[in-house]
N, C-alpha and C positions, 0 to 999 in steps of 0.2 A: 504494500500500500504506500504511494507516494505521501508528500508531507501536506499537499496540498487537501485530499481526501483525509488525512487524520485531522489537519485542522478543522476542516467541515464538519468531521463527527465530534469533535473536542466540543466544537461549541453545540450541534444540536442538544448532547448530555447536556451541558452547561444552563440551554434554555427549556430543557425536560425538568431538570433539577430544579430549577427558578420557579416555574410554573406548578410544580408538586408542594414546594414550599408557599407559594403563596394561598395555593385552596387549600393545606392544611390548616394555615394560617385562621384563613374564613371561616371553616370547619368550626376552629376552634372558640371564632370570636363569637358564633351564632348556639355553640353549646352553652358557651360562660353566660349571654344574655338570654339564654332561656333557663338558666339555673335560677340567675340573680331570679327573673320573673316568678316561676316556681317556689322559689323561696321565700317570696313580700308575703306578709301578712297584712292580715287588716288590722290598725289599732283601735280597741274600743273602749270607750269611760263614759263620763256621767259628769255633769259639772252640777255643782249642786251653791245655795246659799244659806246659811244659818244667821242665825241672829232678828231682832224686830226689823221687819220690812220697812222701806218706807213708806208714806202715804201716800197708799195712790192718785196718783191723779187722773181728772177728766180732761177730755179734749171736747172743748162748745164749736160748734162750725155754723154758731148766727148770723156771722157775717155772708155768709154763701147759701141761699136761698135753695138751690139745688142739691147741695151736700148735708144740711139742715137735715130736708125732705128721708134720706138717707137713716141720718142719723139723728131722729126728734130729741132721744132726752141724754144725747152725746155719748160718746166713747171713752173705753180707758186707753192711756196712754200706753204704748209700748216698752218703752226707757227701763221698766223692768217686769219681769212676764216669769212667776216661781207659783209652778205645781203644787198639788195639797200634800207633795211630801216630800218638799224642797227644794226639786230640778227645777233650774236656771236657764230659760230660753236664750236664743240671741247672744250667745257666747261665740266668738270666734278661735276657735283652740287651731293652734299650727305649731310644723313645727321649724325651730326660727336657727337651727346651723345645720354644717355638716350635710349640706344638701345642692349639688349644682341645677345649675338652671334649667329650665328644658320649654321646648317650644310648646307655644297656645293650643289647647284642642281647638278643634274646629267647629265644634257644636256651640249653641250663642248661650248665652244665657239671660234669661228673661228680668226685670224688674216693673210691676203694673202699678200704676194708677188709679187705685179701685176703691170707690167708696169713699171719695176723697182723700186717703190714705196712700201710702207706699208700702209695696207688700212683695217679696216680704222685707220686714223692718229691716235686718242685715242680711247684707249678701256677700260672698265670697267668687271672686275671680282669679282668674292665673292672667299676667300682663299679657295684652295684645289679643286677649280673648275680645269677641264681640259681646257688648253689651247689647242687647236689646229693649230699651222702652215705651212702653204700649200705656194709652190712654183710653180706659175704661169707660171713663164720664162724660154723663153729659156737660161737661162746663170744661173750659180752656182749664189747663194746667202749666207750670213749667218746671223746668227741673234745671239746679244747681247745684253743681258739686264743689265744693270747697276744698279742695287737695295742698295739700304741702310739697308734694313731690312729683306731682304729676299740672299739665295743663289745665289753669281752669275755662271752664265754659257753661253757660247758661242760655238754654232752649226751649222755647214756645213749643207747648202740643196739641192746639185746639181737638175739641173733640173730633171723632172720624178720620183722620190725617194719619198717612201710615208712620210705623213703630220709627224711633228715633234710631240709631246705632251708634255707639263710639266706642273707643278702645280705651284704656287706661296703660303706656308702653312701660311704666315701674311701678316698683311694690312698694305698698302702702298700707298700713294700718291704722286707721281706719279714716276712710275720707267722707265728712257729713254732707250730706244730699241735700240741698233745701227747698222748696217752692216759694219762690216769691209771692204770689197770688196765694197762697192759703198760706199761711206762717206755722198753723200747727199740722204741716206735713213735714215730717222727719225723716232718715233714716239714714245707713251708711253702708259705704262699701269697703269690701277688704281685697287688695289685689296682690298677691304672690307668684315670683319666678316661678314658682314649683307647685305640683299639685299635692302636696301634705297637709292639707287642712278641711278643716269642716264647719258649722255652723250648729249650735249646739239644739236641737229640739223642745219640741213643748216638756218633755218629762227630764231635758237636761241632756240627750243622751246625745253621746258622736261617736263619729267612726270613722278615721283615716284608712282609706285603702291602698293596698300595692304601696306598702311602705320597706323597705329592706332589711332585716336586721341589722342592730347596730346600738350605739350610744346616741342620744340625742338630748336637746335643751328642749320641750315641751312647753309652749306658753297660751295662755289663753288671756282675750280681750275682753273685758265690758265697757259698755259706754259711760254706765255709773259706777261703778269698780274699780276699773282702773284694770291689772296686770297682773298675772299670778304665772310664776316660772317654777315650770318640775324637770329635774335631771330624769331621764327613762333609759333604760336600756332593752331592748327590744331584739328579742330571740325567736326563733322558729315557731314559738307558740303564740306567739306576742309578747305585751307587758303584763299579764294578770289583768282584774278589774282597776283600774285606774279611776279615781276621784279628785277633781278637783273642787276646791271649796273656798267660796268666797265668803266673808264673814263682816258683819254690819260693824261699819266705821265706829 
């Protein structure tokens, strides 16, 4: 075999060998991210409050003839929302290190205008997700978000007028929503790089999914509360029942 034919076969090996190693390579990367997957749990707790509640309060909507009609002898306020055996609505629990970023799903997520209200009261997002806002009522609404870290803007939604959309591109806990036109419509948004978080239910409860094992800093938001941080570490089975408790200032 002359040198020229052994070079020619020198390098076919050479790009047999290249190309064996790079699909092991994929092989391998496609096993490892279906382990990691395989192996997320979902984390599940309860956030709860103790202590004398506050006084609740009403929401009057005299000034708006239409919303009135709705609600003749007015609404309780959302600001704090605890079950007859102490679960804490409207908690935002995430979790807040130890976690890269990752891109928006693609499904919107909705926020209405219903009953003169914002419902629901808090919401959670992942950045660059779309927001969708839909006006329920009969009567004009608008909606303003107040952010620290993100662009503010403030929009008109007469009634009938299709859903508004916008994105929120960083994270933020928690930015308050306002309506100009009714003052006593509230609410807020929570927006995170990552999807590790959840919004705590009528009986307290939440549930982080497709979470990975590991260490984590575990925090949870109220509006009237303030911040509550739990160290977790997080195994194959999960963290156990998890409690968080908020307790009267």
């Amino acid at each position: 075999m002359d040198r020229r034919h052994i070079t020619s076969l020198v390098a076919a090996i050479a790009i047999a060998l290249a190309l064996y190693h790079v699909k092991n390579m994929a092989t391998a990367h496609a096993a490892n991210a279906a382990l990691v997957k395989d192996s997320s749990v979902t984390l599940k707790g309860r956030v709860k409050f103790e202590g004398a509640l506050p006084h609740p309060a009403r929401v009057t909507m005299a000034a708006e003839p239409s919303c009135m009609k709705l609600h003749p002898s007015g609404i309780a306020a959302e600001d704090v929302v605890v079950d007859p055996s102490g679960g804490l609505e409207n908690v935002v629990v995430y979790i807040s290190d130890a976690v890269s970023a990752s891109d928006a799903p693609k499904n919107e997520v909705v926020f209405e205008q219903k009953g003169c209200m914002y419902h629901p009261h808090v919401l959670a997002m992942q950045a660059n997700q779309t927001l969708k806002i839909i006006n329920d009522d009969p009567t004009m609404h608008n909606i303003h978000p107040l952010p620290q870290n993100n662009r503010e803007w403030n929009k008109s939604q007469p009634p009938g007028v299709q859903p508004v959309q916008e994105t929120f591109p960083r994270e933020e806990v928690a930015i308050p929503i306002r309506c100009n036109v009714h003052p006593w419509m509230k609410g807020y948004i929570a927006v995170f790089k990552h999807p590790y978080f959840a919004v705590s239910g009528k009986d307290g409860a939440f549930d982080i999914k497709n979470l990975p094992p590991g260490s984590y800093t575990l925090q949870a938001w109220h509006e009237k509360f303030g911040t509550l941080t739990k160290k977790i570490t997080v195994g194959p089975e999960g963290a156990g029942d998890l409690e968080l408790v908020f307790k009267a200032r």
